[in-house]
N, C-alpha and C positions, 0 to 999 in steps of 0.2 A: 504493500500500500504506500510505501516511501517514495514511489515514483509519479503519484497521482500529484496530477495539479498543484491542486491548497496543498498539499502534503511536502510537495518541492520548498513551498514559499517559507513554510517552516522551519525547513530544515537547512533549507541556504540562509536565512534569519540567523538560526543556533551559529553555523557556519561563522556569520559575519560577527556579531555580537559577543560571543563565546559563555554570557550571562545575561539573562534578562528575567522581568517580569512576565506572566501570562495573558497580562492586560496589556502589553506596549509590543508583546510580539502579534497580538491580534490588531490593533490600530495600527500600525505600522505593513503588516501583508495584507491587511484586509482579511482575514482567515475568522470565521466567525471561533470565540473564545474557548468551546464546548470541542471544536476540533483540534485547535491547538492543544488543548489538555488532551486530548486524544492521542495523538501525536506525542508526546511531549511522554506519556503514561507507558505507550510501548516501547519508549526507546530507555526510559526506566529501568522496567522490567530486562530490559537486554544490556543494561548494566553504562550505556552511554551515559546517559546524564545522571545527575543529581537533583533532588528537587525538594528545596527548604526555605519556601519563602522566595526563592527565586532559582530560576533554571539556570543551574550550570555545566556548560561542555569543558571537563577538564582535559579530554583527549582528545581531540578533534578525530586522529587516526582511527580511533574504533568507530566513530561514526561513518568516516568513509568506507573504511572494512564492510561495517553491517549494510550498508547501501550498495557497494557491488557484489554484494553475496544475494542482494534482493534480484536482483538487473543487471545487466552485462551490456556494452556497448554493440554486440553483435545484435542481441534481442530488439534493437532500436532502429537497425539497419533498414533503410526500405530500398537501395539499391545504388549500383557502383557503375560508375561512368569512369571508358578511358578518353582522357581530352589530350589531343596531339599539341602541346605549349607545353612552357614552362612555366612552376610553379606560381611567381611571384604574376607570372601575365594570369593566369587563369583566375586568381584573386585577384587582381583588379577585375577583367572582365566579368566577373559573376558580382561582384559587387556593384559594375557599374548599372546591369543589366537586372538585377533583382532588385535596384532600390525601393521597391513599392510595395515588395514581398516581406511577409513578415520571419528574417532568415538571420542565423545568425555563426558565425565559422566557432569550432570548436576543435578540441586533440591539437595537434601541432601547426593548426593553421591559427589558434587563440595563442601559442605560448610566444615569447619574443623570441624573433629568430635571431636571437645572439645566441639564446640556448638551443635550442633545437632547428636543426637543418635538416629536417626530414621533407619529401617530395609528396608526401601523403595531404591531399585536402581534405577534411572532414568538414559538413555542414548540416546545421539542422533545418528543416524547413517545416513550416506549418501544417495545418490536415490540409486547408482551404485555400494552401499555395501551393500546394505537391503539384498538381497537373501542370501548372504554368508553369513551376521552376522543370519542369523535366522538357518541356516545348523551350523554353529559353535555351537550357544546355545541347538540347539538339540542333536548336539555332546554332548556336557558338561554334558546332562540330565536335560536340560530346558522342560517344555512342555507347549504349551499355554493354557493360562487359560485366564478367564473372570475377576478373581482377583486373580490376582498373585503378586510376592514382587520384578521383573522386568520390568520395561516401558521402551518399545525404543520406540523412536520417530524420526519423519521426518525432518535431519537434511538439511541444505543449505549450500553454500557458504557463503554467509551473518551471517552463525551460527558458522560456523565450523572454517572457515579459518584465525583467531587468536586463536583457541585452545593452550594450555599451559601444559607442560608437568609437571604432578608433583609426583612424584616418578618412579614408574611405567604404570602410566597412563595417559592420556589425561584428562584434563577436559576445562568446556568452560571457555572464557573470564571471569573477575569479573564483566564486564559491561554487556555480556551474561546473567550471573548468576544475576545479579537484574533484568534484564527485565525478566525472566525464573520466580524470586521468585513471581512478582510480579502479574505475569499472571495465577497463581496458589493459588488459595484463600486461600486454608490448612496454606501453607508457607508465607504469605504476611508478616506476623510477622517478619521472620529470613530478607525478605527484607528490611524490617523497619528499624532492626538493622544496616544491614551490612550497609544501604543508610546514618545513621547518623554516623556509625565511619569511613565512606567515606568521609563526608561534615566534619567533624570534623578533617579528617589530612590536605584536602584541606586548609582549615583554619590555622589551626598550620604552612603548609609549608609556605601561604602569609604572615604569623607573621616572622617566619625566612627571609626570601629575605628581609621586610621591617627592619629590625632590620641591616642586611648586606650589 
């Protein structure tokens, strides 16, 4: 159920905040309150969080663990295109060409390519933009294949709808892109990363306010 809509808003919330209220994580997603406690109750029970007055993620890692143990980034796959370009043209053109599609790049097309130099584009695309995005890519001279160097997959509300604009494109949340890295065995690594110099500014900010 981790992967439903309101359920995402959640848990990229936990994600982001790492403690909060059950009232300011519903004002804040829009999540009515009774499902947030919901939310909030099974991941309890499964030893993620803590809950005393207010919700705390002291791991964030067992929360992405229990999330790609739910869902796997294959189970999301709705299908693979090979595009005769190279990487960096193929996102511009898909970004220039989807602007109005509600889409957004994720796996090693969201991470900074200082870190990662992978040829792989991953994208998510809406229910009620699939047909267009797949008419556009065969515009471009996409064509599907079985192993190709584009993957769209089956984006949500719950995925989509904190997307982040970063030059010309879309891509997903940072809190998206861990639970994305982590669901995806190849990449679990680059989540590793990005998860410890996340808990690592966390840290540094609590040293500043306590210092101020």
């Amino acid at each position: 159920m981790f992967y439903k809509t309101q359920a995402l808003k959640v848990v990229k919330f936990l994600l982001a905040k790492s403690s909060f209220k059950l009232t300011d994580a519903s004002k804040e997603t829009g999540v009515a309150i009774g499902y947030v406690h919901e939310i909030i109750e099974r991941l309890r029970k499964k030893f993620v969080v803590s809950s005393s007055g207010e919700v705390v993620l002291s791991e964030p890692r067992r929360l992405l663990l229990t999330l790609a143990a739910e869902s796997s980034m294959a189970e999301r796959l709705y299908s693979t295109y090979e595009f005769p370009a190279k990487k960096e043209q193929i996102e511009y053109l898909i970004a220039t060409e989807f602007g109005q599609l509600n889409y957004a790049f994720t796996l090693l097309s969201a991470v900074d390519p200082n870190t990662a130099q992978g040829q792989q584009i991953s994208i998510y695309v809406d229910k009620q933009s699939m047909e267009k995005a797949a008419e556009i890519l065969k515009k471009l001279g996409a064509r599907e294949s079985n192993i190709g160097n584009v993957q769209v997959f089956k984006g949500s509300e719950g995925i989509l709808f904190d997307r982040k604009k970063v030059g010309d494109k879309y891509n997903v949340s940072f809190e998206q892109l861990l639970i994305d890295l982590y669901a995806y065995p190849p990449l679990l690594y680059l989540g590793q990363e990005l998860l410890a110099a996340h808990e690592k500014r966390i840290e540094i900010d609590k040293e500043v306010k306590q210092v101020g």
